[in-house]
C-alpha positions, 0 to 999 in steps of 0.5 A: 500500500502506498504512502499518500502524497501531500497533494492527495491529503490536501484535497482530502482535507479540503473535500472531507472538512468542507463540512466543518465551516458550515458546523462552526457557522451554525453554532455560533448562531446561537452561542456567542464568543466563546470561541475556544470552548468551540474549537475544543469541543471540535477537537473532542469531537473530530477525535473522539476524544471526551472534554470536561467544561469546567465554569461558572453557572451561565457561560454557555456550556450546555447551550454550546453543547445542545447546540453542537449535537442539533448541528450534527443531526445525531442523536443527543441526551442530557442527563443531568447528575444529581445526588441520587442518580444511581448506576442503572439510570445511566446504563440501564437496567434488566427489568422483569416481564411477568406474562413471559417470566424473564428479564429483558433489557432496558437501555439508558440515556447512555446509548447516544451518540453525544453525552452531555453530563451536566454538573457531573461532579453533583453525582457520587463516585459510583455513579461517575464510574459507571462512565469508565467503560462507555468512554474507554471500550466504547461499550457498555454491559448489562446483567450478562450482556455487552453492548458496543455503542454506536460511532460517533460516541463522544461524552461532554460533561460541566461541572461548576469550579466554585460551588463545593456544597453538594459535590464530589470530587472525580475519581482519577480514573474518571478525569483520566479518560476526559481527552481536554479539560476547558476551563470556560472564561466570562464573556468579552464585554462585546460579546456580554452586550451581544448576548444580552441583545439575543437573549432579553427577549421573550421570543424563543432563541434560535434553534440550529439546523442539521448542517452534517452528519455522522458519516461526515465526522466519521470522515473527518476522523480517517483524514486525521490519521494521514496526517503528516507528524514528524518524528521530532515532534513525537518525541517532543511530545514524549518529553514534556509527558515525561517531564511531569512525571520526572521533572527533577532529571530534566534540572526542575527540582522546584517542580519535583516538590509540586507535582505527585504524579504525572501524567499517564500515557493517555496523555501521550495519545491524547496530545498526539491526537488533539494536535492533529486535530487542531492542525486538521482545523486550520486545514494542514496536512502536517503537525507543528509543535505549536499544534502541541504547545496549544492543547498542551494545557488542556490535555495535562492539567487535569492529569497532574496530581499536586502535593500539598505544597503545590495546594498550600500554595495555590498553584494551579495545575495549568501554571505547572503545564506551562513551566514544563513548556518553558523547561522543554526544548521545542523542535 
């Protein structure tokens, strides 16, 4: 089998993502500013990577979210997290049939194609880690029974930073399987004026239209492995997951007494992919390492596990990404 030419890729990018603009252009009908928190969810999608939206009640998130899927035409559900949500009412159940005496299977809100768990961090561990196989193996078991779940399957949950009363913390094997985590800024005050326009009315906001379809994300995603990764940017990869894990032997004593654990090597995976993505989206067919740097931060930080220092202290994971983009030599 041949090795595709930069021309072929080229107009691969060009005919499979042309679909890409029209998405992008419906849900900023909808949602304004925000533009960040798109191009990750994008990214999320274009590699069916999960993301974690991080922010403070009313930034957008789950709109933005609603309106991502409404863009797509794909089946949707929103399961909103709660104290006394319990394992079944995620995955489903085996109810009883007493005119045939047997059990059959009642699937959850879990068999669709995206996921929006709202404030998932308001459920407890139990019910947060009834997701681990969904969003790892793509599948889901009931009583004896095990279900793959349909492609595209991409999980988006929020969760509210401020608010501690009522909420749990995820598990580490939970926020291991998130590919980005997206904290969602307050709005510009241009956009905070634009959206105060379209929202203080009593008129129903807009709604989106399907503009794509599953088989065009499917596409998309087939294109994101021809992309073109040169071996100094693998590496350069491979050393700044590295370097979380053992920053005193790349000269960071200072970061060594900051950080407990590093990242795993899904974040390794996971940084490979979301650079090509976000190459992918300004239609290259080759990844730079400036791809890397730019979801660097929202690839590793919610994969460091801080020391009590780095707590005591008040420095935020993403401060200790950026010192390990700054001790790593770029490519």
């Amino acid at each position: 089998m041949s090795t595709p030419n930069r021309a072929d890729i080229n107009a691969r990018i060009a005919h499979d993502t042309a679909f890409l603009d029209d998405l992008l252009e419906e849900v900023q009908r909808v949602v304004v500013g925000q533009e960040t928190m798109i191009e990750r969810l994008l990214i999320g999608l274009l590699t069916g990577g999960h993301v974690l939206l991080e922010g403070v009640p009313g930034l957008a998130k789950t709109l933005t979210v609603r309106a991502l899927a409404g863009s797509i035409g794909t089946s949707f559900q929103r399961i909103q997290f709660t104290p006394d949500l319990l394992p079944a009412d995620l995955l489903g159940t085996l109810v009883y049939n007493q005119q045939k005496g047997a059990f059959s299977i009642k699937k959850g809100p879990i068999f669709a194609n995206i996921i929006l768990a709202d404030e998932i961090n308001r459920s407890p561990a139990k019910v947060q880690s009834a997701l681990l196989q969904s969003m790892q193996e793509r599948e889901v078991t009931i009583g004896e029974r095990t279900f793959a779940l349909e492609e595209p399957f991409l999980v988006l949950a929020t969760q509210n930073p401020i608010e501690q009363e009522g909420t749990y913390p995820l598990p580490e094997a939970q926020v291991d399987r998130f590919m980005l985590k997206v904290h969602v800024p307050y709005p510009t005050r241009t956009d905070e004026l634009e959206i105060m326009r379209r929202m203080a009315q009593t008129q129903p906001a807009p709604t989106v239209q399907p503009v794509a379809t599953p088989a065009q994300v499917l596409n998309a995603r087939a294109v994101l492995d021809a992309l073109y990764m040169d071996a100094r940017v693998e590496a350069y990869i491979v050393d700044l997951v590295m370097t979380t894990r053992a920053p005193a032997a790349e000269g960071l004593d200072d970061l060594a007494s900051l950080i407990a654990y590093g990242a795993s090597p899904r974040a390794s995976i996971n940084l490979n992919l979301a650079a090509r993505a976000h190459a992918l989206l300004r239609r290259r067919a080759y990844v730079t390492p400036e791809d890397v740097r730019a979801l660097a931060a929202n690839v590793l930080q919610h994969r460091l596990v801080r020391t009590y220092e780095a707590e005591a202290e008040g420095i935020e994971p993403a401060a200790l990404v950026q010192r390990v983009l700054d001790a790593v030599e770029v490519p």
